[in-house]
N, C-alpha and C positions, 0 to 999 in steps of 0.2 A: 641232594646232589650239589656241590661243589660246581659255582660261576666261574668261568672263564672270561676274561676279557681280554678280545684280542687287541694288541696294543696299534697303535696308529701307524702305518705304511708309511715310509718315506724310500722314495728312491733315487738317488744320485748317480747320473750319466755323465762321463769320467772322473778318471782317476788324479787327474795333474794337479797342480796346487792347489785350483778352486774346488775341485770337488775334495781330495782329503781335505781342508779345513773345513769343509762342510759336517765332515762326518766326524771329526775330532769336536766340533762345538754338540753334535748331538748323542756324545760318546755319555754321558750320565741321563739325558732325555728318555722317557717310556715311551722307546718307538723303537721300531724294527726299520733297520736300514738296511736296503741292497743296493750296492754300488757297483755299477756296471760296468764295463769297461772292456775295451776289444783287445785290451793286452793286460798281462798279467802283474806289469810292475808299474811305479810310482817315479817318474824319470825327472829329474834335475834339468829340466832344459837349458837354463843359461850355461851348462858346462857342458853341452852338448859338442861343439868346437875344439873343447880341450879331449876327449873322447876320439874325436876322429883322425885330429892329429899325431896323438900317440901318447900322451902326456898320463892322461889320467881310465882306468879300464873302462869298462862297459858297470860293471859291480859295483865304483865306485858312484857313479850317479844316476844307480838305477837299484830300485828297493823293490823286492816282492810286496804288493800290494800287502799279502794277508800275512806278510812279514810287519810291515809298519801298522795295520792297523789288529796285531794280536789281542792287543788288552781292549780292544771294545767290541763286547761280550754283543754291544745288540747291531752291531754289522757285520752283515754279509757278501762276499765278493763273486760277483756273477762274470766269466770268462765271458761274454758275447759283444755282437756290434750295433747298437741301437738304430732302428731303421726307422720308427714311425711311431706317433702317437697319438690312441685314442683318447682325444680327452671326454667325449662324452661317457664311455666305461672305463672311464679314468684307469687306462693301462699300457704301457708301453712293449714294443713291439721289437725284440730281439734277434739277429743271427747268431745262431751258435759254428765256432770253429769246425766242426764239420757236418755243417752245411744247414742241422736242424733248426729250424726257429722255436723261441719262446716268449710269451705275454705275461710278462711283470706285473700286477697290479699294484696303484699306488693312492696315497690319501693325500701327499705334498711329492711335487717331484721338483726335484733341483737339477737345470739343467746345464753344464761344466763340462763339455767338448772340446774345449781350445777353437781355436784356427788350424788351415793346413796350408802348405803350401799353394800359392796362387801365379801360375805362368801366365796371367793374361790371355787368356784364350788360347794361348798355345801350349796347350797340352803335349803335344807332342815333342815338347821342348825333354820334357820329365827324361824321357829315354837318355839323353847325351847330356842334363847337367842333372843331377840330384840336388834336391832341396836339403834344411837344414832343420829337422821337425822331429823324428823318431830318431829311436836307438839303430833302426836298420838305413837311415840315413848316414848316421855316422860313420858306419859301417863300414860302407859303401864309399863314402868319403875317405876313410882312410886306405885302404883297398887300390884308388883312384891317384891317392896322393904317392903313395911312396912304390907302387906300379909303375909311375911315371919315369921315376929316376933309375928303374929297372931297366924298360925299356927305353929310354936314353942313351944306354948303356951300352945295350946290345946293337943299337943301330945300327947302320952300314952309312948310310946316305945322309949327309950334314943338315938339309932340309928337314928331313923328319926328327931329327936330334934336338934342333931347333922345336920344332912343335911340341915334341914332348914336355921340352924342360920351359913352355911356357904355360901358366897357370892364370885362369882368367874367371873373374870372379863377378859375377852381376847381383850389385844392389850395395848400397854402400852407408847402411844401417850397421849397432854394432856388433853382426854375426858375419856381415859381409868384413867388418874392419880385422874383428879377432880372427878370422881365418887366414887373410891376407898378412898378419903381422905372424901368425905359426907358421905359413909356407915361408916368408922368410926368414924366420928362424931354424926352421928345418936343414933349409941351404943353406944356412951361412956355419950353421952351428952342430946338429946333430948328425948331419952326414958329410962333416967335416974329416976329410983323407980317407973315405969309405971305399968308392971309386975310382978305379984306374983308367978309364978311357974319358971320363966326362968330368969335369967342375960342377958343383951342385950349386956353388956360389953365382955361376951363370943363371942360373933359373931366372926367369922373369915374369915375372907377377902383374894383372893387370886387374884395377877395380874399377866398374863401369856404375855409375850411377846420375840417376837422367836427373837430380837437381843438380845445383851450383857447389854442395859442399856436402863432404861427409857425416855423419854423428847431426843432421840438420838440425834432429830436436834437442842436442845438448845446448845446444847457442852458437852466436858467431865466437865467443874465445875459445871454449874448449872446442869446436868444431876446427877452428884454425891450429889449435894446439895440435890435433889427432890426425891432422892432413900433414902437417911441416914431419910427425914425428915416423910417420907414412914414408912422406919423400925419403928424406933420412935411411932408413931402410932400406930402401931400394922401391917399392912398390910403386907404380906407371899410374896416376891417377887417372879417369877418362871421365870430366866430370859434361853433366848435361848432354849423354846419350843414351841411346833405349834402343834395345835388340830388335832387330829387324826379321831374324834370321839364325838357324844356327842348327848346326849336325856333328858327327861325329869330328870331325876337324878343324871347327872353328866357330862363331860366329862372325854377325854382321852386324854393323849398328849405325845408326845415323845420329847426326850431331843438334844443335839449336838450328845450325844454320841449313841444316838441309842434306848434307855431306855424308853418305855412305861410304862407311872403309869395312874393308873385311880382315879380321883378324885370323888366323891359323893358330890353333889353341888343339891340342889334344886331351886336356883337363879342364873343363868349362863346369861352374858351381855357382847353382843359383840362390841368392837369399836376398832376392826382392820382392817381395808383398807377398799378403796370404787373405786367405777366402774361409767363410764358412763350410763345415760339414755337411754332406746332405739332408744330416739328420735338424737341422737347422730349419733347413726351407721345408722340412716335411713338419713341426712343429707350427710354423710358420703358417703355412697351409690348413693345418688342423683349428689355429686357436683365429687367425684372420690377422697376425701380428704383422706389423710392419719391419722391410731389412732395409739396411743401408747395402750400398754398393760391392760392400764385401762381403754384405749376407750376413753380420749383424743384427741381430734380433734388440725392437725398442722396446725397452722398460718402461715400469714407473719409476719413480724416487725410489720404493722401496724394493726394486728388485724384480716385481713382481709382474707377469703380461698383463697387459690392458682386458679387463675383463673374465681373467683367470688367478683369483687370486693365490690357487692351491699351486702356481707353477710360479718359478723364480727363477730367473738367466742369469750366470755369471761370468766369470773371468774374461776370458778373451772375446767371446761370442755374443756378450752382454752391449748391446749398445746403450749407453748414458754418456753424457756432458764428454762426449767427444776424447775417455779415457785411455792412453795408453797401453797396446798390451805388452804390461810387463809381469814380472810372476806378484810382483808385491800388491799390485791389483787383483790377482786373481785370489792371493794369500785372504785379503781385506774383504771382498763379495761375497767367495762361499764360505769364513765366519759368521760375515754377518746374514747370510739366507741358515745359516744353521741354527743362528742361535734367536733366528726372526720364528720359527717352526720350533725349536723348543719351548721359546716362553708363549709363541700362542698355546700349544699341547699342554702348558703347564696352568696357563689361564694368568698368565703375569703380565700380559699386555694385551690390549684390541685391536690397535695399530700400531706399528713399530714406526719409528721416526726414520726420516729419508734417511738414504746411505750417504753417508762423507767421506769421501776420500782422504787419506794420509799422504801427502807427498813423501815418500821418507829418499824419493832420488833413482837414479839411473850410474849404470857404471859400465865400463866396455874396458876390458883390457886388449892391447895392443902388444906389445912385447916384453922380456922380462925388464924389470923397474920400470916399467912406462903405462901409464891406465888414466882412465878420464872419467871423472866422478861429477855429479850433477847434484845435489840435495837443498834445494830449495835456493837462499843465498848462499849458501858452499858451493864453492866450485875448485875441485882438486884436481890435478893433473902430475905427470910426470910421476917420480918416488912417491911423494904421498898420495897420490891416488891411488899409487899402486896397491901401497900400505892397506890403505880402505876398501879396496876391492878385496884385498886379502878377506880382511876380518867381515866383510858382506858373507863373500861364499862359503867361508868355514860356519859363519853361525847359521845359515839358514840350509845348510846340507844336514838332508835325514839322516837320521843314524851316529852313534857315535863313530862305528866303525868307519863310517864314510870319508867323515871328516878326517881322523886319524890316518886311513889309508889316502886320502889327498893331501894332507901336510906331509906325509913322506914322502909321495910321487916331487909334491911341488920343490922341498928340497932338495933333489935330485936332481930337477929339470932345472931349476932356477942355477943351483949350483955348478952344475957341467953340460947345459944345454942337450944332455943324455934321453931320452925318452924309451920306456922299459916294456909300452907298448903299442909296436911296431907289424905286428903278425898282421897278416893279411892274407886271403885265400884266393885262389883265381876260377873261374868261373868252368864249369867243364864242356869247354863251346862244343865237344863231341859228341856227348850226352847230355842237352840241356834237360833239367828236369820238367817234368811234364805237370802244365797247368790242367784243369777243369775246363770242359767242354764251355767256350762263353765268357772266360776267366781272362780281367785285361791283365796286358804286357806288364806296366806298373800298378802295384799295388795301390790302393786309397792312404793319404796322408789323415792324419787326425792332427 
């Protein structure tokens, strides 16, 4: 009778930068890969903002998972939500989209969840501003955004015209920058002579962020560069307050000194801090791991939990040397946990050497020809940042097609401030559709 040997288990829990490189280093490896994941595609996060605004589609920075990873014959892509891990029967614990659960069993598991959105205890914030994390955040953001100038429009009462057409933005990181530099671009340029009863060039934009400067961790130059180029535009800075407060028509914030103002805002957009997954603290729980404040999970040098060496945390969720999450981190961790479980599998190493980070930089675009680039001692702003931000996102967007349909989009937008997508649906407040007995109001953020 003809041996079988079944080849070694690896299972990868999401999909986002860290987990596909994970499963691209273990793409020629003798191991069976299932990568899990609670949605079906492979999303571009740092283009998420140009998505919501109207610039670039939903297709363009979003890949079917089992579309990007066709040619590797030994993964498989599991639709479900990871809830829980047994590591003594070394098996991980599944929702499936309607409703069923499933137990993965695994011989290495790589764990690549991202962050999600974090309101600071106030959850209830979620309902009145959306965060900036998923494709159905962008959505929603854009929906929110050009609704506004809708209803602007149709108003009766100066007051409420006013609230519309201001746009209020908490956190002032560069998701919170790049959205505040599209709403005004939006006003000034794309719904330029749109309108007959309103000016869109009225709109007024407000960015709330409770340190002293914007872009903190780019430095004081480019931090000052991306504030001046801010002003410039029009955008309200609100630097050194923190939301107090906030519903459907405004928030409230208080200052360093003590000073509560309340704002009237009918579009309020949150992208300040994010937190771990549940499925974090349920790992956490399982293996005795220690989380920082954001929930966090501490590694060794090599990746790998204290005590578990068959599991390895990455990208954003990974706690080491205090790293930023950006995607080029996440790109850099789950290589290297894939290609740490290849050459053990292949017996090419007993221990793999600590992880070393690459600086290769930080980039935030602000408006067209204006971006602020950070790489180590480079520091680019204005045009040639811009330039650089260019050549960032074209080469590290999956797909050719992606690329190619964002160098058309971006000639388009850049050329006549046009944006091609604008569509947006309204909500059918007469017939809301009906959740599940138990099912919260907003969905979970990954």
């Amino acid at each position: 009778m003809e041996d079988h040997v079944t080849p070694r288990r690896v299972v990868i829990i999401g999909g986002g930068f860290a987990g596909l490189f994970a499963a691209r280093a273990l793409r020629h490896a003798p191991v069976a890969v299932t990568l899990v994941d609670r949605r079906a595609h492979h999303l571009f996060q740092p283009l998420l903002y140009q998505c919501a605004s109207g610039i670039l589609s939903e297709g363009q920075i979003a890949q079917p998972l089992r579309a990007v990873l066709r040619r590797h014959q030994n993964v498989r892509c599991l639709l479900a939500d990871a809830t829980d891990v047994d590591v003594k029967a070394r098996l991980v614990h599944a929702r499936r989209p309607e409703g069923g659960s499933v137990a993965v069993p695994y011989d290495d598991l790589i764990v690549a969840v991202g962050m999600r959105q974090s309101y600071f205890g106030h959850d209830e914030f979620a309902a009145h501003a959306p965060g900036m994390k998923t494709l159905d955040d962008a959505l929603e953001i854009r929906r929110r955004l050009y609704r506004a100038f809708e209803m602007a429009e149709s108003a009766t009462d100066a007051e409420e015209r006013r609230q519309w057409l201001t746009f209020a933005l908490v956190g002032g990181g560069p998701t919170g920058v790049e959205l505040a530099g599209q709403i005004r671009e939006i006003a000034g340029h794309t719904l330029d002579r749109e309108f007959r009863t309103i000016d869109p060039l009225q709109a007024r934009v407000l960015l709330f962020e409770g340190s002293d400067k914007v872009l903190g961790p780019f430095g004081e130059p480019l931090a000052g560069r991306a504030a001046r180029t801010l002003r410039d535009l029009g955008v309200e800075l609100r630097l050194g307050t923190r939301v107090t407060d906030l519903d459907a028509h405004g928030l409230t914030v208080k200052d360093n000194e003590g000073t509560t103002t309340r704002y009237a805002a009918r579009t309020v957009l949150w992208t300040a801090g994010v937190e771990a997954p549940p499925i974090a603290a349920a790992l956490a729980r399982a293996t005795g791991a220690t989380q920082d404040r954001a929930g966090r999970i501490a590694v060794e040098p090599d990746l790998t939990v204290p005590g578990h060496p068959e599991i390895r945390v990455v990208g954003d969720v990974m706690g080491l040397h205090r790293l930023p999450g950006l995607a080029e981190v996440a790109m850099q961790t789950g290589a290297y946990a894939g290609r740490a479980v290849r050459h053990s599998v292949e017996g090419r190493a007993k221990k793999p050497k600590p992880f070393k980070y690459i600086d290769l930089g930080s980039a935030a675009y602000i408006c067209r020809g204006r971006a602020v680039v950070k790489a180590g001692p480079l520091h680019l702003s204005g045009v040639s940042g811009w330039l650089a931000w260019l050549f960032i996102h074209i080469a590290f967007l999956t797909g050719f097609r992606s690329r190619l349909g964002a160098v058309l989009s971006w000639s388009v937008s850049f050329a006549s401030g046009a944006r091609r997508e604008r569509a947006f649906t309204l909500p059918d407040t007469a017939n809301p559709p009906e959740r599940p007995h138990g099912a919260p109001a907003v969905s979970p953020q990954r």
